[in-house]
Structures are given as C-alpha cells and as structure tokens.
N, C-alpha and C positions, 0 to 999 in steps of 0.2 A: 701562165703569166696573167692572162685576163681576169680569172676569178682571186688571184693576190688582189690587182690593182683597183678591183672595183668594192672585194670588201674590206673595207679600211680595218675592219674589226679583227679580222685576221692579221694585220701588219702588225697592226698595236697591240696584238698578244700575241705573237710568234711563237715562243718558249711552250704556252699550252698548248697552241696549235700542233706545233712539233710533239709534243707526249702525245697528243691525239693520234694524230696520223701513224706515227712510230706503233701506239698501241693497236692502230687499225692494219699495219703489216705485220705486225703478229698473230691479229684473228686471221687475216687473209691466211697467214703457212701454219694455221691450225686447224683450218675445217673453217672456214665461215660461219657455215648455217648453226655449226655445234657452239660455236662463242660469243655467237651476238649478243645474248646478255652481259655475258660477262666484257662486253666491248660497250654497252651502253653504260653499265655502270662503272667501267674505268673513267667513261668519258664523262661523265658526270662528278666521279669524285675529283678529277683534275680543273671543271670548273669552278667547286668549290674551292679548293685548293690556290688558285687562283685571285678568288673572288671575283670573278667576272660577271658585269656588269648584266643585267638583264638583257639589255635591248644588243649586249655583241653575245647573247651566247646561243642564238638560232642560228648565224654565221656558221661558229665552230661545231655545232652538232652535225652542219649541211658539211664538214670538212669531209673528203673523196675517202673509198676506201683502197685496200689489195696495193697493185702496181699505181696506181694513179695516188696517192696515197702518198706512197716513195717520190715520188715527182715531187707532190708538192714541198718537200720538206726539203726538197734541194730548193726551190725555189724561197720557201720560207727563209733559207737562210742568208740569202742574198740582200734579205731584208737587217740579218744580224747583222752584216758586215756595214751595210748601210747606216745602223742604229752606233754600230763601235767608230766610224768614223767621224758622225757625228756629233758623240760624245766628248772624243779626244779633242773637237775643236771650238768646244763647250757652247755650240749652237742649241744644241737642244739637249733639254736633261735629261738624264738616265730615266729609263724605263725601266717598270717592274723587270719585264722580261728580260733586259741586260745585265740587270743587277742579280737577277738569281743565277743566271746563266753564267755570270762568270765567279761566282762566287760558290766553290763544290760545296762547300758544310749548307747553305742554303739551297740548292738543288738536291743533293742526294738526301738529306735529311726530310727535305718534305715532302719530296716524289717517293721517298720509301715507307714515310709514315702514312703518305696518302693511300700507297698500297698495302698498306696492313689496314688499313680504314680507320686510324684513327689522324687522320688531319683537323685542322681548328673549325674547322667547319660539321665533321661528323663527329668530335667530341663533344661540339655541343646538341649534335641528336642523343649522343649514348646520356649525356646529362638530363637531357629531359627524358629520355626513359629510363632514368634509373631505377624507380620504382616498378617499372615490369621484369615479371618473371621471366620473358622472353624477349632477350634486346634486337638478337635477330628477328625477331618478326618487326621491327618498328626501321631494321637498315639494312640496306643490301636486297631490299624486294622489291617488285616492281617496276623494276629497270631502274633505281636509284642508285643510290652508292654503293661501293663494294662494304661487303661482311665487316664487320670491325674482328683484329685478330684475324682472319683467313688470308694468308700470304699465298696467293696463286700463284702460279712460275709461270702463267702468262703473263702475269706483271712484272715479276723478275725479270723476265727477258727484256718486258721493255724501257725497265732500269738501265740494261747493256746497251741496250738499242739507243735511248736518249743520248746516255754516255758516247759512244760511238761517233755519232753524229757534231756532237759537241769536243770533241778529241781531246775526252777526260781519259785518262790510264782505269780500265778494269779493275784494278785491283781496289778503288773507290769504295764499288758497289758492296762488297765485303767488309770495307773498312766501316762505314758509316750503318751498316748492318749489327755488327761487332758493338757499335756505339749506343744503339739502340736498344737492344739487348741488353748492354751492363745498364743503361739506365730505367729500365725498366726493373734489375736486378734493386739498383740503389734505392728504386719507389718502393722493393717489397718491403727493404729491410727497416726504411722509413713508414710505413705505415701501421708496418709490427708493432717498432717503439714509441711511434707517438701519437696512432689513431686509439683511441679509447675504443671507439664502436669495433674495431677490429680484433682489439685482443680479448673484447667480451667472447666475440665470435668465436676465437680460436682457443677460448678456455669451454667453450659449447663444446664443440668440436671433442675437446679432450677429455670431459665429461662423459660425451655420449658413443664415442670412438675410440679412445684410447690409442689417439692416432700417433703419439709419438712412438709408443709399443710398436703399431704396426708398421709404420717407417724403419724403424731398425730392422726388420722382420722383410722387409719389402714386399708386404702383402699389401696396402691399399689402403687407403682415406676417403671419408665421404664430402664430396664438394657439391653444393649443391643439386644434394640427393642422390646423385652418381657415384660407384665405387670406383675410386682414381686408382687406377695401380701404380705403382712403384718401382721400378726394378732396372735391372743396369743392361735393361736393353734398348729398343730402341726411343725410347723416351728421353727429353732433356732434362740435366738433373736441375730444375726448379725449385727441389725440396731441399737443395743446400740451404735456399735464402727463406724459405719457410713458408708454407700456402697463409697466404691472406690478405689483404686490401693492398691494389697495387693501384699507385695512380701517376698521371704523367702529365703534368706542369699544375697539380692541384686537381686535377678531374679527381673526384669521389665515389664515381659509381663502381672501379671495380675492387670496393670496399663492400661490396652485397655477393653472394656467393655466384651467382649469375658471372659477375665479372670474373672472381677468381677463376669458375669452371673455363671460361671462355680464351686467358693465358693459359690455363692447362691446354686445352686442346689448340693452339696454336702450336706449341711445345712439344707434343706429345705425349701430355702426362693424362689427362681425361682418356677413360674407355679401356685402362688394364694394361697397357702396356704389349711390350711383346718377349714372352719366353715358351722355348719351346714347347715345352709339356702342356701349354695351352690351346694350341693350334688343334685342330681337326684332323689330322695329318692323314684319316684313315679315306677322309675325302675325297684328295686327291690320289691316294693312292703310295704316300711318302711314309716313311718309317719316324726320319728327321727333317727338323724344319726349325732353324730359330738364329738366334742371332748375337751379336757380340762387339762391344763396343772397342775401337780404331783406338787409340789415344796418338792424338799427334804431336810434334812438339811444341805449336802453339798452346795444346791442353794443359802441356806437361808445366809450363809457364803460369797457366790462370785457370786450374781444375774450374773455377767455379762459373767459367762462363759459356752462356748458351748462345746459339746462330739460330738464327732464323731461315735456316738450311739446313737438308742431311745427306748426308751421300752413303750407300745402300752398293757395297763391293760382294760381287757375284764369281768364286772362283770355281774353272771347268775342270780342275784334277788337282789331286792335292799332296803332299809329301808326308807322308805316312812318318817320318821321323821329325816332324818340326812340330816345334809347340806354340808357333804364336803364327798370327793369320797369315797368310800367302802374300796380303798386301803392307805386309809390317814394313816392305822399304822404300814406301813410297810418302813415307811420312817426313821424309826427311827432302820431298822434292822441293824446290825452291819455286813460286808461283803457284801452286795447287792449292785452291782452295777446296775445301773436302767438305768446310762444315764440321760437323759431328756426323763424323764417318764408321759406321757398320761394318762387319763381314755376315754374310750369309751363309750358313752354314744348311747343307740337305745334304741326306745319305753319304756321309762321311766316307761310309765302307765301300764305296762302289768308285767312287771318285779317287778315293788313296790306291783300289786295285788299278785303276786307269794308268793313272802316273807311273806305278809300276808295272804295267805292259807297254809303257811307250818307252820307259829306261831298257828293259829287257827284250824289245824290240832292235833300238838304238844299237846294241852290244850286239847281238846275233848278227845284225848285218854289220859292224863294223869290224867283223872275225877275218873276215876277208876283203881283202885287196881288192880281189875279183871282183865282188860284190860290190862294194865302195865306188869301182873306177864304173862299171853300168851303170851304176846308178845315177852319176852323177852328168854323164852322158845324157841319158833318162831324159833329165830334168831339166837339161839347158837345151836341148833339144825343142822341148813343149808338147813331147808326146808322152801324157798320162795316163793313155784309156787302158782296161782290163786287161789286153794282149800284147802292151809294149815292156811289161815290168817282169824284170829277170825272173826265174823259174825259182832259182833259189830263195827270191824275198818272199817271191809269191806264196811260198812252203812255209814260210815265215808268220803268216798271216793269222793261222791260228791264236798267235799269241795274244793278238790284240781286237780281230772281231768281235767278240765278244764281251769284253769291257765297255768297247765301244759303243754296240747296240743298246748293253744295258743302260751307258750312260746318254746314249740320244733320248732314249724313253724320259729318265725321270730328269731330264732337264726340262724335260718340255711339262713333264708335269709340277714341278718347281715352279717355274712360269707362271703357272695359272693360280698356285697359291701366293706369288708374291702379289698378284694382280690383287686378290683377295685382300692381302695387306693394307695394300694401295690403297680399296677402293674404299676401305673402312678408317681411312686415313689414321693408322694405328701409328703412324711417323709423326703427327701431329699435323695442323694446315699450314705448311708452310710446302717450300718447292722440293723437291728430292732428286735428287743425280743415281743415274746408276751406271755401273762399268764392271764391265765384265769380261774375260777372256775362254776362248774356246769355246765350253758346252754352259758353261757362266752368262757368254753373250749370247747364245743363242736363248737361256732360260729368261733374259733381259727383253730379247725378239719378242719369244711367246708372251712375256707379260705386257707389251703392247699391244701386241694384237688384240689378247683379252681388255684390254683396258678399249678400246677403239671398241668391241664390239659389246662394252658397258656403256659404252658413252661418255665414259671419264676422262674428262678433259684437265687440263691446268692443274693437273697433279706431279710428270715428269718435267725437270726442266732440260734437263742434259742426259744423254745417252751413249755411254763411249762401248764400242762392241767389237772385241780384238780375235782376229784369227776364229769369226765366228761360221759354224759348220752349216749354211742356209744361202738357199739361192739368191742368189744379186741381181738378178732380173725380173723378178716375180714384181711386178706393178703394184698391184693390189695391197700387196704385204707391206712395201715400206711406203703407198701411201698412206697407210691408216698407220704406219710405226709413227712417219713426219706428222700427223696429223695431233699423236697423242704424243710429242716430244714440245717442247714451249720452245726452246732457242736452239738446240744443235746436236746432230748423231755424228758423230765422230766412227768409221769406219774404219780397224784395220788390218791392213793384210798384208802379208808376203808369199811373192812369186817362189819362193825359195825354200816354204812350206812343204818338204816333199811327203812326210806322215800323214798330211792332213788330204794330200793327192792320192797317198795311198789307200785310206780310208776311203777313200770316193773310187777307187779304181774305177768297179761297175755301174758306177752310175751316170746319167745323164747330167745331172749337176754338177759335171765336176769340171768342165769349161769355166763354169758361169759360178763356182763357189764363191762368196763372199771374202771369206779369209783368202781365196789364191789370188784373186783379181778383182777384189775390192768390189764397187757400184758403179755402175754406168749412167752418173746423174741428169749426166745431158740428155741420156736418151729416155729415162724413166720418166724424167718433170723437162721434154721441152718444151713446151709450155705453161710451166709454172715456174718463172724467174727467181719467185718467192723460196720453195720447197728447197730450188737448184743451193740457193744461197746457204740452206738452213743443214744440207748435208755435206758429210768432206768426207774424202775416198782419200786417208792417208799408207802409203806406201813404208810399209817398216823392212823390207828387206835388208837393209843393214845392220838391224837389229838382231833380228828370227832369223835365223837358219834353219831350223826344224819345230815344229811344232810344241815341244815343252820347252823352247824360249821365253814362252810369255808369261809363264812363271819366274824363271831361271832369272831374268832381265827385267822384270816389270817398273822397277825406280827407273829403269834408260827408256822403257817404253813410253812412259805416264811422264815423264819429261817433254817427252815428242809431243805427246797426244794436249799438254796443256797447251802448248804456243795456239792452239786452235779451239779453245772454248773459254 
C-alpha cells in the first residue's frame, strides 16, 4: 500500500501498471531469468502504448515483480474502484486508464496489437525503418519493444491475465484477435488494388517466379529473397488474399518485401511450410511425421480467415478404420477455441496396431465373468502392483506389451521432432496450444522438456495432457514442462483407468502415473504460488472408464478440459 500512495505515477496510470505487473507474473511462472527480456520489452512497449509521460515512466519500470507483483494489482485496483466512483459523481474526469478499461474494443485491441508490436507508437519506428533491409534489427533489441509481427504466448497469456483481472469474459481475447487478423486480410486485399508500388512488385515477382504457377502447385514463392512455401499444412492460408503490401491504418512499410516476409512468418507462411516428406524423419529416428489441417466450424463459415493462434492435436492410438482425424468431434465443442488447429500424424502403423491390442485386450478379458468381477475388485480396491492382477489377465498381456513398448519409444521420439518444429517456428510467430491424449501427451511431455532444454521459451501457450503415461512427481520434469508452457497445463486423468494400471503393472511408477492420479501441485510448487496457479490436475473418471475412452469420448473430454483454459 505504501509504495501505491507515494508514487502518484502509479495511481494515475493503473491500467499500464496492471499489464506490467500481470506481464511480470507471467515471467515470474516462466523461468524468470529465461524472460527478462522478453519482460523488458513488453514493459516498454505498454509504455508506449500508453504514452506515458517521461518523468512517470521510472515509477512503472521500478513496478515489483513474481508474487509481489500479484499484490500489487490487487492493490492497483482499489485505486479502479476509487477512479469508477469518482467518475459516476463527475468529480473528477475520466482518466485514460478508466476509459480504456472499461471500454473492451479499446483495451483488447491495443493490448493485442501492442503485443504483435505493431502499436501507434512502434508503427511509427517500423516507418522510419522502412527503408532497412532488416526491420528487426532497428525493434525489439536491446531490451526495447517487442518484435513487430512476433506474437509470443507470453504475451498472450498476459492478454488472459489482464482480461481476468478486469472480469472481461475470455472469449474477448479471440474475438478481437479474429478482428485483427480480418483486418489485416482487408489491408492485403487493399494494397493489391490500389497501391501502384505493390502491384509493380507483384508483377516482378510474377516475371521472375511464376509464382501464381507455383501457388497452385503449392511449391513456394519468393518473399524477400526467402523461398515461402505453400501448402495446406501448418501454415495460414495468407495466399487466399495474395502476398503483397499489407498496411494497417495507412502504414506503408509493409508494402517493401521485408514487410511482406515478416506477416508471412508471423502466419506461418515464410520458411516452407510443414509436409511430411520434408522433415528429416531419419533423425529422429521416425518413418512418419507431418500434419493436417482441423477445419472447424467457424472455418467452415469464413475459409478465408487466419488467427493469430494454432493449436497442434497430438493423438496416442488411432482407429485403423476411420478417415478423418481422431479429434474431428471436438470441432463441434462450444467454447473451444482451437485457432487453426492441426492433427499430428507419426508412425501411423504402430499407433492403429495399438488401438487394436487395447480393443483385442478389452474383448479377451470381457469373455469372462470371472474375469470382469476380479478385476473390478482389483481396481476399487487400489491394489495394482505386478502380483495382485488375476493369472488370467496376466496371460493376457501378451497382447498388448508390445505395441505398447513400441509405442512408448517413438512417442518419445515424436517429441523431440515436434520440439524441432517448435523451435524453428515452422507454425509461424504466433502462440501454439497442444493436446494430446495417452502416448500423444506424453510425446507433448517430451517436446517440452526438449524445448526447456533449447531454451525456447514463449513459443507454447497451453498444454492439455490426457491419460498421459509419465510420472506425476518427477519435480524437475514438470518444472521445466511449467516453465516452457505461457498460461496453463491442464492435466488429465482417471482413477478408473485400469489398462493404463495394467501397462504399469511392474513398475514403480504406477502409484504416482500421471494419467491414474493426476499431479500433486501443492506438493511439486509449494513454494511457487505462481506455477501452483498455472497447473490443474483435472479428474475425468466419469468420463474414462478404460483407457481408449480418450479417444472414444474426446468432444465430452475437451468440453471438461475447456472450462479450465
């Protein structure tokens, strides 16, 4: 309370103060030391954003970080209710701060264009570099502003997080996202027809590339100097409204191919795209690797619009008789926002034999009565180790060891190529969600690990990890999973999982599996209040009854699992 009342500077801009602090409890449950920059220069482009005065913005840079951080913005807000009451009794005028605050289109639109880095402040940097060949060397260095075009999902979070605080409805952040996006679409299709300098460009282009040919072709166009691929994977399609001078309330700079390139790789579309046959796969050690695009029914409404999000579906076994993705019925969930949502597709063949040793599992022991009534015993009981499960299942086991093993292996090496993906932001710079179930989440696990141990931060923003086959007490592992996640890992599991107990019979992990009995948050982060907040240990037992539920159910699943991200 002392340091509100002494620096005025802080009262009278609360609203920045609040995105500061918000975005400084987001570095705090990301690693600190790993996002300082990226906390400097959020906190700089919400100054400008702002326009804050020189002489208060040594105040707000001095604002607390971590827990102390979270304090203050309880506190800051004592000062909103203060500024709303004063208003209503027309004592004192509206302040910037109240007026944006209670007005969403001016809050979420500028906090979100602030964090793509183009706010009125750092469009006028990218205008006076438009003549450089390299805009990012002139922003975003230095501990300046953030990237122009690079949408971190550290910043996305703290879109949520502002929102939150403010008890705006979630579904905001998307919506004015969505907004942003078409108008950005409506800049390309305006600059096409009425900038001269642009369509000289793009008759260059067609001269020396024959890029329409190879748009149809979805082989690739050259954007300043870089071959852009093309293709209906995980790239947004940009190429409906037509590569060339995009600008946004009159800016001109990204009318020079610099700019173009740099909505490409926001998007996805700079660096080749992603299709299978591309990949290295022999690296890791994969056969397949590649990917396929969701269409949900908001697509099915507006094919031609892009998010500044993508979400990246990781399934652990698969149905050897169905032709369209495992998460095809989740498109229909009401509240899920997916973005431009993926299926990841590896070693097809190993994952369809899975599924069918867990149906063929299923059936063998459901032959008998006998069988059935043990089991069930078994399982309510709480004794799973190697020597409490009937002789009969145990004989049984054949069927499915071995699928299994094979599929523990190349999840984990799936992992380290999605990480790959990741790290080469082949999704484009914006935030990425991924969910996964069974050897799906686990391959979700390993690609954070590997991402934590690249150092790649502010690439994941969400992590939903279902019926996943990896220890729940291992410290280490889901600190550096929390560390490389921006806003929330959604954990789930069922007691009631008895295949997935079975799987573990001999092993020491099988107290403490993830998928049986969730995470033990309090005990992993009891002190880090931050991380505790940032993980949920949700219970799907009424869901799952055995372990190919999470297929079988995934629209009832991904229902559950949104109320919590």
């Amino acid at each position: 309370m002392e340091a509100l009342e002494i620096k005025a500077a802080v009262a009278q801009n609360w609203l920045a103060a609040l995105c500061i602090c918000s975005g400084r409890c987001v570095m705090a449950a990301n690693g600190a030391a790993e996002s300082q920059a990226w906390s400097d220069q959020f906190t700089q482009s919400i100054l400008e954003w702002f326009d804050i005065p020189d002489a208060d913005m040594d105040a707000l840079r001095a604002m607390p970080y971590g827990d102390a951080a979270n304090d203050m913005i309880l506190l800051m807000l004592r000062c909103k209710r203060a500024d709303e009451a004063a208003a209503e009794q027309g004592s004192v005028p509206t302040g910037v701060s109240l007026e944006v605050a209670s007005d969403p289109e001016k809050l979420y639109s500028g906090l979100l264009l602030t964090c793509l880095g183009v706010g009125d402040r750092q469009l006028e940097s990218l205008e006076a570099a438009e003549e450089s060949m390299d805009l990012r060397s002139t922003v975003g260095a230095g501990g300046r502003t953030l990237c122009p075009f690079a949408y971190d999902a550290r910043s996305r979070a703290v879109a949520f997080v502002v929102g939150d605080w403010l008890d705006m409805p979630k579904q905001f952040v998307s919506t004015y996202e969505v907004r942003i996006a078409r108008g950005l679409e409506r800049a390309v299709d305006k600059a096409m027809l009425g900038d001269a300098s642009a369509k000289a460009l793009s008759d260059d282009k067609k001269r020396k590339w024959g890029w329409q040919r190879y748009l149809t072709a979805g082989a690739g166009v050259a954007v300043a100097g870089t071959l852009v691929g093309v293709t209906a994977g995980l790239a947004a399609p940009l190429m409906a409204a037509g590569m060339g001078a995009i600008g946004i309330g009159g800016l001109g700079f990204l009318a020079t191919t610099g700019g173009s390139a740099m909505i490409g790789s926001l998007l996805g579309i700079a660096g080749g795209g992603l299709i299978g046959k591309r990949f290295n796969t022999r690296m890791r050690g994969l056969r397949e690797f590649y990917f396929t695009r969701l269409l949900l029914s908001s697509d099915c409404s507006d094919s031609q619009t892009h998010h500044l999000h993508a979400t990246i579906l990781v399934p652990g076994f698969l149905d050897g008789s169905a032709s369209a993705s495992p998460f095809a019925p989740i498109a229909t969930v009401l509240g899920l926002d997916l973005g431009d949502a993926y299926t990841l597709y590896y070693e097809t063949k190993e994952l369809i034999a899975l599924q069918s040793a867990f149906a063929n599992f299923v059936s063998s022991t459901a032959k008998s009565a006998a069988i059935s009534l043990i089991l069930k015993q078994t399982i309510l009981s709480g004794i799973i180790g190697a020597f409490a499960w009937p002789l009969a299942i145990l004989n049984l086991g054949q069927l499915i060891d071995t699928p299994w093993a094979v599929g523990l292996e190349r999840a984990k090496r799936a992992g380290k190529m999605l990480a790959d993906v990741l790290v080469n932001r082949a999704h484009g710079n914006r935030p990425v969600t991924l969910i996964g179930y069974s050897l799906g989440a686990l391959t979700i696990f390993t690609c954070l690990q590997e991402l934590h141990r690249r150092k790649s931060f502010g690439v994941v923003e969400v992590a939903v990890l279902l019926g996943m086959p990896a220890d729940g007490t291992a410290t280490d592992s889901w600190l550096a999973a929390c560390q490389c996640v921006s806003r929330r890992i959604v954990v789930g599991y069922s007691t009631n999982d008895w295949i997935l107990a079975f799987l573990f019979r001999a092993s020491a992990l099988c107290s403490n599996l993830t998928g049986l009995a969730g995470v033990d948050v309090d005990t992993i982060f009891h002190k880090q209040p931050l991380m505790r907040r940032k993980l949920v240990s949700l219970d799907l037992g009424g869901t799952v009854a055995q372990h190919s539920d999470y297929l079988e159910n995934i629209d009832d699943i991904m229902l559950e699992v949104s109320r919590h991200f």
